[in-house]
Backbone as numpy.savetxt, mean C-alpha at the origin, in Angstrom:
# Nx Ny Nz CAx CAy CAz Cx Cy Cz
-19.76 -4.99 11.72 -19.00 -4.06 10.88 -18.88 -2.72 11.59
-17.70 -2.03 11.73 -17.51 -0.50 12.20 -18.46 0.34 11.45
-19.39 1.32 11.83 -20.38 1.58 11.38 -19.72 2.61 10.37
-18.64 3.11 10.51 -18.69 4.55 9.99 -17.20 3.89 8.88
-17.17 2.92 8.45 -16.16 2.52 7.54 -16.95 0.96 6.62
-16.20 1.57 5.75 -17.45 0.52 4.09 -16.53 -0.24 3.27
-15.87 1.12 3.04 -14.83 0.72 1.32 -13.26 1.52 2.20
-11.90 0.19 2.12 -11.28 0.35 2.97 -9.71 0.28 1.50
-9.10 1.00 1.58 -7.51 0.76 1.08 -6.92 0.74 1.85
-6.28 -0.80 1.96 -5.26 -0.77 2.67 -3.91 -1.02 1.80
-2.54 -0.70 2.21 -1.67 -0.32 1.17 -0.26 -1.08 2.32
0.48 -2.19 1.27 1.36 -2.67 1.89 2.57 -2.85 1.25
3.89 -2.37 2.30 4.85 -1.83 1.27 5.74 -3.23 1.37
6.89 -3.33 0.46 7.94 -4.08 0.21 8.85 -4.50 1.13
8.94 -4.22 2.21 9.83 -4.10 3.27 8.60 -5.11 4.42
7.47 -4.98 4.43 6.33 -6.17 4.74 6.41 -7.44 4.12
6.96 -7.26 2.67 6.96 -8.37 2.14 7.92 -9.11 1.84
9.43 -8.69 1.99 9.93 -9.24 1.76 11.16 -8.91 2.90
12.13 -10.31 3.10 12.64 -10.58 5.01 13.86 -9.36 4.50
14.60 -9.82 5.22 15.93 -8.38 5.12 16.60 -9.56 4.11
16.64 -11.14 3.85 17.50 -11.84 3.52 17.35 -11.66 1.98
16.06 -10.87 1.90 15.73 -10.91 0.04 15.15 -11.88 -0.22
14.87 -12.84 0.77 13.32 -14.11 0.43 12.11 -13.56 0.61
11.28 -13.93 0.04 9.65 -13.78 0.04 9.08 -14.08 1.78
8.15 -12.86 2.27 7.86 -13.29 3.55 6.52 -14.73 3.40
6.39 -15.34 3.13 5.12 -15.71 2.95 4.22 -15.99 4.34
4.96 -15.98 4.96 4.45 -15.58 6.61 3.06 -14.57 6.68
3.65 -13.37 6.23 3.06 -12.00 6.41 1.84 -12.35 4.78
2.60 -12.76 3.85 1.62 -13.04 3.00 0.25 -13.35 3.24
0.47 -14.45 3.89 -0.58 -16.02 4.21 -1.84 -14.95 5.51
-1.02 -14.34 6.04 -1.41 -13.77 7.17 -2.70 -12.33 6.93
-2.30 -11.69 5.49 -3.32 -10.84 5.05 -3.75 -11.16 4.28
-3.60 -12.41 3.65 -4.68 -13.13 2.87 -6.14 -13.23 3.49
-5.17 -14.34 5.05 -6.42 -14.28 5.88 -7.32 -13.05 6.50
-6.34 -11.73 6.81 -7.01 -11.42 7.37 -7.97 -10.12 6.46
-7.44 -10.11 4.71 -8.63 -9.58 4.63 -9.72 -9.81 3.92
-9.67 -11.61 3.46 -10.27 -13.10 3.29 -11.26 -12.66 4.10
-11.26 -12.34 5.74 -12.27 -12.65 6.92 -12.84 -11.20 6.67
-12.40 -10.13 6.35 -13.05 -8.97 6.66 -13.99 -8.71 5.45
-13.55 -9.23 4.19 -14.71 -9.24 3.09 -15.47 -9.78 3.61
-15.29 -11.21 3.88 -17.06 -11.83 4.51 -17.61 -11.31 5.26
-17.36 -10.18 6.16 -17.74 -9.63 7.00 -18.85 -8.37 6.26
-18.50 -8.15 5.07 -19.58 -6.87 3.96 -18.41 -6.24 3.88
-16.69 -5.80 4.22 -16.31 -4.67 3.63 -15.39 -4.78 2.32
-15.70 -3.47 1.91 -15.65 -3.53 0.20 -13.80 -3.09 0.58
-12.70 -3.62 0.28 -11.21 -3.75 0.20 -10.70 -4.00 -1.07
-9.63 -2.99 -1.15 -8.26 -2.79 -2.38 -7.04 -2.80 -2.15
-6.62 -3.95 -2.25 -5.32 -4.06 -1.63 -4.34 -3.31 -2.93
-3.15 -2.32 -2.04 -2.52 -1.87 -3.33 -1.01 -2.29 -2.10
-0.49 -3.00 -3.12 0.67 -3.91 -2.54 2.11 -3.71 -3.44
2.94 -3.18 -2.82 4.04 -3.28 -3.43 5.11 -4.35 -3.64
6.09 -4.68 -3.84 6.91 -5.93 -3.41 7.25 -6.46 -5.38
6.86 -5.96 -6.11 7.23 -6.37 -7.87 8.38 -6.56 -7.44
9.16 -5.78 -7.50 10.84 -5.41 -7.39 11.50 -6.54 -6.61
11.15 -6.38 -5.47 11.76 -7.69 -4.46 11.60 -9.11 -4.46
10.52 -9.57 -5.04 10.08 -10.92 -5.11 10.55 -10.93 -6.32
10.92 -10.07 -7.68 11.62 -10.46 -8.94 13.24 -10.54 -8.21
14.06 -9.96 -7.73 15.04 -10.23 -6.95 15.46 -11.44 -6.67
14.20 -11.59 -5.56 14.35 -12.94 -5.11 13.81 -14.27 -5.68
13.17 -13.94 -7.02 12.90 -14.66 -7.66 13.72 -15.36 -8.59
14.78 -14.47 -8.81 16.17 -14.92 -10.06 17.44 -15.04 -9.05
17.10 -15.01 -7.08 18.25 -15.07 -6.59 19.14 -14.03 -7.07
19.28 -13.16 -7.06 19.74 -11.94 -7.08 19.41 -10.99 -5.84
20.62 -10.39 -5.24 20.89 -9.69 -3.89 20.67 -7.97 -4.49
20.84 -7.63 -5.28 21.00 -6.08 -5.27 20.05 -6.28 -6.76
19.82 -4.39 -6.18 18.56 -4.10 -7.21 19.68 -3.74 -8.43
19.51 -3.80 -9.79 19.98 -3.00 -10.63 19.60 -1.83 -11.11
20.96 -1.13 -11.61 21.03 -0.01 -11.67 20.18 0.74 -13.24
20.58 -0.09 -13.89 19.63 0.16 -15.27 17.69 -0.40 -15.39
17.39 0.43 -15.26 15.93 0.79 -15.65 15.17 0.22 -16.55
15.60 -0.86 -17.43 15.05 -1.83 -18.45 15.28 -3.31 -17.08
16.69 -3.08 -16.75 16.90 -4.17 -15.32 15.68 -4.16 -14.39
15.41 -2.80 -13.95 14.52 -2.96 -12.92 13.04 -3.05 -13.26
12.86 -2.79 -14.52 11.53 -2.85 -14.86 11.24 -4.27 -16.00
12.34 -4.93 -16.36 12.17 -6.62 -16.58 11.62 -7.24 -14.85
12.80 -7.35 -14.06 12.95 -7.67 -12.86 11.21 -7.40 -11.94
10.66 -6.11 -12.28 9.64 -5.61 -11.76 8.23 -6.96 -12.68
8.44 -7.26 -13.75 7.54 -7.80 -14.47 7.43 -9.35 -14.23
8.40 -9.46 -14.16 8.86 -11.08 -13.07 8.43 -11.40 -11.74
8.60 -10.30 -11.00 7.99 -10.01 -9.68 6.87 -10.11 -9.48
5.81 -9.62 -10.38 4.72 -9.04 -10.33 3.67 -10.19 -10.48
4.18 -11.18 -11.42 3.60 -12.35 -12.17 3.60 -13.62 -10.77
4.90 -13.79 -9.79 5.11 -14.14 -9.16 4.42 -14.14 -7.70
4.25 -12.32 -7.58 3.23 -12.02 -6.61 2.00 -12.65 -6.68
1.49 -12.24 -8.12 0.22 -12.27 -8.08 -0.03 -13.98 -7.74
0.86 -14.70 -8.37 0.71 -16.33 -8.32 0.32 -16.68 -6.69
1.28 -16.18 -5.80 1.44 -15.87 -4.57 0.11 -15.53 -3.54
-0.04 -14.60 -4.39 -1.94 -13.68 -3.82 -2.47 -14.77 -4.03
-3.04 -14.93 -5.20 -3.87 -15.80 -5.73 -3.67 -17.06 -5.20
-2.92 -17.73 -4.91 -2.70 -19.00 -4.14 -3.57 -18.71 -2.72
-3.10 -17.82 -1.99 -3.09 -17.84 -1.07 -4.42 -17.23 -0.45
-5.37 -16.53 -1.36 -6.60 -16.16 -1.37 -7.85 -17.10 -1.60
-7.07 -17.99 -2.22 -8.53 -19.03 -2.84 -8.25 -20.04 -1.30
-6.67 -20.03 -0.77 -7.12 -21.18 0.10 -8.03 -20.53 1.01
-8.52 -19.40 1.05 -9.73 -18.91 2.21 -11.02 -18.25 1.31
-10.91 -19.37 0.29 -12.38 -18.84 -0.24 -12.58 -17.88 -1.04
-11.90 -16.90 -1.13 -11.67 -15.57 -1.75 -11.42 -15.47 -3.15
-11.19 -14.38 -4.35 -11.09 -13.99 -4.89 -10.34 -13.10 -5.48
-9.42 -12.67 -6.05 -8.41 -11.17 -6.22 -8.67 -11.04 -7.43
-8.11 -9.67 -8.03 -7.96 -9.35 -9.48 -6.69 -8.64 -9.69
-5.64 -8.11 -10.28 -4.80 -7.68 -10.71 -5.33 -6.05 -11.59
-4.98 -4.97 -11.07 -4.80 -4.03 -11.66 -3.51 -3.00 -11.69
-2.91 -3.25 -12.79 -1.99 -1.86 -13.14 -1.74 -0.91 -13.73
-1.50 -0.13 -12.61 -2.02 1.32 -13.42 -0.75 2.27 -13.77
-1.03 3.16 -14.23 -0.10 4.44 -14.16 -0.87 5.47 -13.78
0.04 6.42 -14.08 -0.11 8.14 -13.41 -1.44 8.50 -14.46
-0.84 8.52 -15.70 -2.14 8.80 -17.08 -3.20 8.07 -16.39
-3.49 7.12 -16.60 -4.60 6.71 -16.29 -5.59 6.80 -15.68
-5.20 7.19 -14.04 -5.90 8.16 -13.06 -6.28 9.77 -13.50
-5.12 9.98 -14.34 -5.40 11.46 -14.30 -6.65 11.48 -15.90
-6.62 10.81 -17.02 -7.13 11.02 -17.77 -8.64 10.38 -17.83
-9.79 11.50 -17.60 -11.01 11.14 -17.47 -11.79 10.16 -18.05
-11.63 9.42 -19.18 -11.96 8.35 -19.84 -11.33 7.04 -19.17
-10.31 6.91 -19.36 -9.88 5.93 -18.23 -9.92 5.59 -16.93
-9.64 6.99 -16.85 -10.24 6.98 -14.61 -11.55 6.00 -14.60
-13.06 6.44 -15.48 -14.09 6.08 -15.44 -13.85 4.61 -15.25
-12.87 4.55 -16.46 -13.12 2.71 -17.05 -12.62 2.07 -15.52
-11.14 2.34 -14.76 -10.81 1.66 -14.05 -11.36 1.77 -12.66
-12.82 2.77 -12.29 -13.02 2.84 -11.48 -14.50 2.19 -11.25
-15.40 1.86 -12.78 -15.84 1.42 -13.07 -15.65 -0.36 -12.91
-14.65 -0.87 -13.16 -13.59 -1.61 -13.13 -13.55 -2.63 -11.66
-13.34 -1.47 -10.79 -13.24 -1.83 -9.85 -14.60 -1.85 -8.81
-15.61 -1.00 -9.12 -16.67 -0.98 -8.48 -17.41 -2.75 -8.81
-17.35 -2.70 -9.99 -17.97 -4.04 -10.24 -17.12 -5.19 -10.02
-15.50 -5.42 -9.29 -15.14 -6.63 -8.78 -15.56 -6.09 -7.18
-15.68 -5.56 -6.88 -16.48 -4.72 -5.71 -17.61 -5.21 -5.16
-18.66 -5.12 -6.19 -19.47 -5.71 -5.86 -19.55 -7.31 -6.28
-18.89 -7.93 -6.98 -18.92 -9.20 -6.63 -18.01 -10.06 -5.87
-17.79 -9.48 -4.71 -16.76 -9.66 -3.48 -15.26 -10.50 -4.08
-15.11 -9.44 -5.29 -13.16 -10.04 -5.34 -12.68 -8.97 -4.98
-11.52 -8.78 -4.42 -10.91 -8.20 -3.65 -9.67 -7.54 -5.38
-10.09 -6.23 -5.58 -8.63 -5.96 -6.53 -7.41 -5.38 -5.55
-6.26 -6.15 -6.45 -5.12 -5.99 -6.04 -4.44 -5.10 -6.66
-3.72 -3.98 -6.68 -3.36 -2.45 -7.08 -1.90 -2.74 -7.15
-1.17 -2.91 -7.76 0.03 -2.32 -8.30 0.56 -1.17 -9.42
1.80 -0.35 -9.25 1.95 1.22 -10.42 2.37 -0.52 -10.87
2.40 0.00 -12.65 2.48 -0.72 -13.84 4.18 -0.39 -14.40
5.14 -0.74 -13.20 6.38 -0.76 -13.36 7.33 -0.75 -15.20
6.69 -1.97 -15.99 7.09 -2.01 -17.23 6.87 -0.92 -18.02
6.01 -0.60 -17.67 5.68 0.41 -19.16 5.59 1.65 -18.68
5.89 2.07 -17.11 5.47 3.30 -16.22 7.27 4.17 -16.62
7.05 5.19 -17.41 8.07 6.65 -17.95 7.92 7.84 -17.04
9.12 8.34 -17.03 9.06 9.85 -16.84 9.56 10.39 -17.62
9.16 11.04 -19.43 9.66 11.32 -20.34 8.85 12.88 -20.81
9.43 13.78 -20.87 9.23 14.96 -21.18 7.88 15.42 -20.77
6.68 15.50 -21.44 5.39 15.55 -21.05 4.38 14.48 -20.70
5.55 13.18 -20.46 4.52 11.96 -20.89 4.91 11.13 -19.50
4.11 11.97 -18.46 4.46 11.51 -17.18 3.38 10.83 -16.47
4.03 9.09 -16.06 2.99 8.49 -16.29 3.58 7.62 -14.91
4.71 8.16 -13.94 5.00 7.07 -13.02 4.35 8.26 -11.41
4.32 7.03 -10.42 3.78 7.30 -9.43 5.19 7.68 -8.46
5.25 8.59 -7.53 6.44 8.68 -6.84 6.66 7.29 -6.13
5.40 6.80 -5.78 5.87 5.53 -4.90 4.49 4.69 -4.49
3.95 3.64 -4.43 2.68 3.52 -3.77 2.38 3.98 -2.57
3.06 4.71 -1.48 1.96 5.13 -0.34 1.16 6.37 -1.67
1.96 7.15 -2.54 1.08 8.40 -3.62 -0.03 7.23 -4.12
0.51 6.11 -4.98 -0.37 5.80 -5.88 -2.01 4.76 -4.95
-1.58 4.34 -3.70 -2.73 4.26 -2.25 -3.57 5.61 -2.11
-2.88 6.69 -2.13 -3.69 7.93 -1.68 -4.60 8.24 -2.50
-4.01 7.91 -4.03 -4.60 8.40 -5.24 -6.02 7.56 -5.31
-5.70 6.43 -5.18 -6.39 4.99 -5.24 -7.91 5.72 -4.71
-7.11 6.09 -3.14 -8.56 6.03 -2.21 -9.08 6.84 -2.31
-8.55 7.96 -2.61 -9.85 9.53 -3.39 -10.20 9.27 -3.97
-10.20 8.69 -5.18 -10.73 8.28 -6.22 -11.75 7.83 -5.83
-11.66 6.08 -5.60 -13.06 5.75 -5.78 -13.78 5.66 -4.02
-13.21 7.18 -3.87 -14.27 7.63 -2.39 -14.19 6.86 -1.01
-13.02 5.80 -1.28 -12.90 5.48 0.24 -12.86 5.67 1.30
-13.53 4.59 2.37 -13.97 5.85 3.56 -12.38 6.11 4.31
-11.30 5.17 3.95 -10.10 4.73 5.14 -8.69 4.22 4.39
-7.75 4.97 4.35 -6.42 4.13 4.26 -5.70 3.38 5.23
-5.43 2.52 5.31 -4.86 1.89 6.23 -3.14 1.51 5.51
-2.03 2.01 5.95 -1.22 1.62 5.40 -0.21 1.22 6.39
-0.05 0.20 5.93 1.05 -1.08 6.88 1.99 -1.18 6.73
3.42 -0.30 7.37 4.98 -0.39 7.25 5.53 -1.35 7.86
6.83 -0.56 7.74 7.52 -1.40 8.60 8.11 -0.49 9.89
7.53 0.20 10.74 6.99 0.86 11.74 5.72 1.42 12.84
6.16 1.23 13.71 4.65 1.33 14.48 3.75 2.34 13.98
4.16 3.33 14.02 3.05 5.02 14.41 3.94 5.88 13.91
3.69 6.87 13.43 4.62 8.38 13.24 5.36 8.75 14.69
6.37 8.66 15.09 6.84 9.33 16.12 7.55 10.97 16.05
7.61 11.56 17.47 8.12 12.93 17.65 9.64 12.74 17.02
9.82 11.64 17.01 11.46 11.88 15.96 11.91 10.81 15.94
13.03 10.33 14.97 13.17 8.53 14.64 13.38 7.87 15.88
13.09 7.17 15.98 13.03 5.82 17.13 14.13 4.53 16.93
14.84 5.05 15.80 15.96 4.21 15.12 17.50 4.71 16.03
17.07 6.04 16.05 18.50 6.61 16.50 17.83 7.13 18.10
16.70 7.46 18.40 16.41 8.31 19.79 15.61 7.50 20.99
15.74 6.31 21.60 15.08 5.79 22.09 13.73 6.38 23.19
14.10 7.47 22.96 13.05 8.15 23.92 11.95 9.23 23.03
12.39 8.40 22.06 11.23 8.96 20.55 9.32 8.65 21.21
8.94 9.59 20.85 7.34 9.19 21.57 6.11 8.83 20.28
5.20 7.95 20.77 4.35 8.05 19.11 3.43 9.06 19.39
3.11 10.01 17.88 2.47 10.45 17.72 0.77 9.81 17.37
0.07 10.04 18.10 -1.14 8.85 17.95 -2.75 9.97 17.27
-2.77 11.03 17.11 -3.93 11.85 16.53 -3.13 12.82 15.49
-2.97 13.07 14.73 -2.86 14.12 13.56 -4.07 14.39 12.88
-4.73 15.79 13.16 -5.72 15.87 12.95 -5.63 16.88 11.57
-4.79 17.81 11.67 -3.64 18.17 10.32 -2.65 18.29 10.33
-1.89 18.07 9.13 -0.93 18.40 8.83 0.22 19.57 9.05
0.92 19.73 10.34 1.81 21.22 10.70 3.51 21.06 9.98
3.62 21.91 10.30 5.23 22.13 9.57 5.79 21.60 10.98
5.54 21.27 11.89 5.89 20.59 13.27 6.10 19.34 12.58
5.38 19.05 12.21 4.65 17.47 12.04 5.65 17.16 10.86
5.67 17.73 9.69 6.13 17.67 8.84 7.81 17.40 8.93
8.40 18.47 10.40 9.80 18.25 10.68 10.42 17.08 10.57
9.65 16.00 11.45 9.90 15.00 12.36 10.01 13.72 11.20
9.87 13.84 9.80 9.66 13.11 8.86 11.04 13.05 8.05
11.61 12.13 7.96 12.70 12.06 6.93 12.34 11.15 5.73
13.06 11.08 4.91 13.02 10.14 4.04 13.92 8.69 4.30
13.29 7.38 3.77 14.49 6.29 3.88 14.26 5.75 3.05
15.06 4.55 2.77 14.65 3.71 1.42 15.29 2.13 1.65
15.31 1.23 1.27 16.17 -0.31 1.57 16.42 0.23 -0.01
17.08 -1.83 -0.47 17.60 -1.96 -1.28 16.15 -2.69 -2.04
15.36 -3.17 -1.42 13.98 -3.61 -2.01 12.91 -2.88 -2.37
12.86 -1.17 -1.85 11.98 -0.38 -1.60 11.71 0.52 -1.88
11.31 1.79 -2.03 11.90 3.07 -1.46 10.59 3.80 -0.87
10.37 4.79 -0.50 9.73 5.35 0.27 10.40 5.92 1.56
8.96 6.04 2.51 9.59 6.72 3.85 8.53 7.35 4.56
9.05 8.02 5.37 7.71 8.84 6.20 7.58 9.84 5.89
8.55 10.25 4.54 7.57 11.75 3.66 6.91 11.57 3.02
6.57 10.20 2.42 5.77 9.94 1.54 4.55 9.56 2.13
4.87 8.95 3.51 3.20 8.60 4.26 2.86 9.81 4.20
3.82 10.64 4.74 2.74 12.14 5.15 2.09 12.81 3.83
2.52 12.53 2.96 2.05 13.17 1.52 0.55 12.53 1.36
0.91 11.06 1.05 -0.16 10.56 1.25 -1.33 10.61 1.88
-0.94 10.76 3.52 -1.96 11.33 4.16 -2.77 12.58 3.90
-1.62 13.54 3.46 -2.30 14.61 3.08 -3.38 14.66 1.78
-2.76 13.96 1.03 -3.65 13.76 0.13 -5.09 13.56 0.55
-5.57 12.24 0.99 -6.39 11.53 1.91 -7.41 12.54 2.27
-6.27 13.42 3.32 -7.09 14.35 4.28 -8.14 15.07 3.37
-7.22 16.07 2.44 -7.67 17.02 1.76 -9.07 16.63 1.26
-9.44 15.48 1.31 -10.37 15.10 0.94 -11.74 14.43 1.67
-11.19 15.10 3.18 -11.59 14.80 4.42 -12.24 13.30 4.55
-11.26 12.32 4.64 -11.14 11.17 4.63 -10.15 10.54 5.51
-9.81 9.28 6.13 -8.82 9.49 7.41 -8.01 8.20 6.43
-6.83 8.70 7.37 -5.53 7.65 7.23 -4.74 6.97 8.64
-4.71 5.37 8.44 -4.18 4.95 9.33 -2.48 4.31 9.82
-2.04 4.59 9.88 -0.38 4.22 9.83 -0.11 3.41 10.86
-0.16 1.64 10.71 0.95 1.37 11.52 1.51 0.13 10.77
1.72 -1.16 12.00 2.75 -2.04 11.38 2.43 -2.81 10.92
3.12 -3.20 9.66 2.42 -4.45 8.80 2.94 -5.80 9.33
3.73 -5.77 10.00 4.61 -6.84 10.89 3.72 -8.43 10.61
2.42 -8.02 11.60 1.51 -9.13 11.54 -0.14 -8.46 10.42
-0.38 -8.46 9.88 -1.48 -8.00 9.29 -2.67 -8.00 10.18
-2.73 -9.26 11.27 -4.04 -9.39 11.87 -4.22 -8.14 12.53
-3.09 -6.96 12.56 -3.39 -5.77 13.22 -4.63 -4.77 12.46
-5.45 -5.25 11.51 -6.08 -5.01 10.81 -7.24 -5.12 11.59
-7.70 -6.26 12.11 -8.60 -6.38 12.65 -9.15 -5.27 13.97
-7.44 -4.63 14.52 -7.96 -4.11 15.37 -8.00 -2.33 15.00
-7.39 -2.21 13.94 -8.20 -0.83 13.01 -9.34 -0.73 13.03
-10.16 -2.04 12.17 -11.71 -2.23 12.15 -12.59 -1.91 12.89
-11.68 -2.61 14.39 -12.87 -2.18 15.57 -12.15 -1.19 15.91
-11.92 -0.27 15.46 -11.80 1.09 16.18 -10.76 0.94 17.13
-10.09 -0.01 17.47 -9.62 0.38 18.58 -7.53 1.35 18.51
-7.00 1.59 19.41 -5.95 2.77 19.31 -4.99 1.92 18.93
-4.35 1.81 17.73 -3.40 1.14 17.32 -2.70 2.46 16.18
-1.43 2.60 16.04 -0.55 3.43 14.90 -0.86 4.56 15.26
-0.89 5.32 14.09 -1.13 6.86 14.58 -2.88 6.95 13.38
-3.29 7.71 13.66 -4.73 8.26 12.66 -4.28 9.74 11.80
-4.21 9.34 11.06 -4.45 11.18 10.11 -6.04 11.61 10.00
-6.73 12.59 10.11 -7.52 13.16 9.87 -8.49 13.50 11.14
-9.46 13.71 10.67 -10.31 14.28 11.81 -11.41 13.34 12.06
C-alpha cells in the first residue's frame, strides 16, 4: 500500500462512460470494477462517485439527444441510475466485491444532522470493505428560491465528498490526460502541466469550460474542485479515465496526469 494514502475518491465522469455513439462503455466499466475490486483487497478504503445517470438513461430508451425539459432529464436521470447501478453491481460481485448506492444532494452535505448520518453511513460500508458508489440525487435535486439542493456538477459534488469524510486523495478520471498550458484540442504544441502546487490566475487562464451532449462539466470545474480539495490541504489527481488500470499507477506514486496540491 502507498504509505501516505488510506481513504481514496476517485470520481468518474460521463464521457468515461459512455462511447461518443450514446452506448454504454462497458469496456471501461468492467475495467474499474476490476481495478478498484484489486485495490480494496489491497486495505484501501474507496468511494467511487460516478456520473453517467443521464447517458446510460439515454441509451437506455435509445434516445440520441438529451431533453430539454427538466422532469425529461430527471425521469431519464432515474432510469439511468437504476441501470448503472445494475451495471456496477454486476460487475463488482464478478470480482468478489461489494458496492452500495448513495444519493445525495447539496442539503444534505450542508445540513449537520444529515452530513453525520451519511458520513456515518459511509464509514461503516467502509469498514466492511463495500465500496459506496456516490451519485447527486438527480430526481429530486432543485434549484428553487432558498431551497438549494443541486450540485454544479460531480467533479463539486467529488470535492465535497472528499473533505468531508477526510480523504487523503481525489483522483478524478476524464476524458483528458493532465491540465495543459492551453487546449490540446485546437494547439498541438499545448504542454502538460504536471505539479500545481496552487492555484494562480495563470493557471486558472488556461481553463475553459466544455460540455457533450451526455455531460457537462470541464476544466473549470476540475479546477474548482481541486481547489476545494486543496483548501483543505489534501491533493488532487487529474488524468485519463480512458483505461482505469491507470489507477494503479496513481497508487504507486508514480508521474501520471497532473497533481493539485502540495
Amino acid at each position: 500500500m502507498t504509505q501516505h494514502l488510506r481513504r481514496v475518491v476517485i470520481k468518474i465522469g460521463t464521457s468515461s462512460l459512455v462511447l461518443p455513439n450514446g452506448r454504454i462503455n462497458l469496456r471501461t466499466i468492467d475495467q474499474l470494477s476490476f481495478t478498484l475490486a484489486t485495490l480494496n483487497n489491497q486495505g484501501y478504503e474507496l468511494i467511487l462517485v460516478s456520473s453517467g445517470a443521464m447517458g446510460v438513461g439515454l441509451a437506455s430508451l435509445g434516445l440520441k439527444e438529451r431533453p430539454a425539459e427538466i422532469e425529461q432529464q430527471q425521469a431519464l436521470a432515474s432510469i439511468g441510475q437504476a441501470e448503472l447501478m445494475r451495471i456496477y453491481s454486476q460487475r463488482f460481485l464478478d470480482y468478489q466485491t461489494h458496492v452500495a448506492q448513495l444519493l445525495l444532494t447539496r442539503d444534505v452535505l450542508s445540513y449537520p444532522v444529515s452530513r453525520n448520518h451519511i458520513l456515518n453511513t459511509i464509514t461503516t460500508l467502509l469498514d466492511r470493505n463495500v465500496i459506496p458508489i456516490v451519485n447527486e440525487n438527480d430526481p429530486v435535486s432543485v434549484d428553487e428560491l432558498d431551497h438549494h439542493t443541486t450540485f454544479s456538477d460531480n467533479d463539486e459534488l467529488s470535492s465535497q465528498v472528499a473533505v468531508a469524510i477526510n480523504a487523503d486523495q481525489l483522483i478524478v478520471l476524464s476524458d483528458i490526460d493532465a491540465l495543459y498550458d492551453k487546449d490540446p484540442h485546437k494547439y498541438p504544441d499545448a504542454k502538460v502541466i504536471k505539479e500545481v502546487p496552487t492555484l494562480t490566475a495563470e493557471i486558472e487562464k488556461v481553463a475553459s469550460g466544455t460540455s457533450t451532449r451526455f455531460g457537462t462539466g470541464g476544466m473549470v470545474t476540475k479546477l474548482r474542485a481541486a481547489a476545494t480539495v486543496m483548501k483543505a490541504d489534501k491533493q488532487m489527481v487529474l488524468c485519463n479515465g480512458r483505461d482505469p488500470k491507470i489507477l494503479f499507477d496513481v497508487f504507486d506514486g508514480q508521474d501520471v496526469g497532473t497533481r493539485f496540491g502540495k
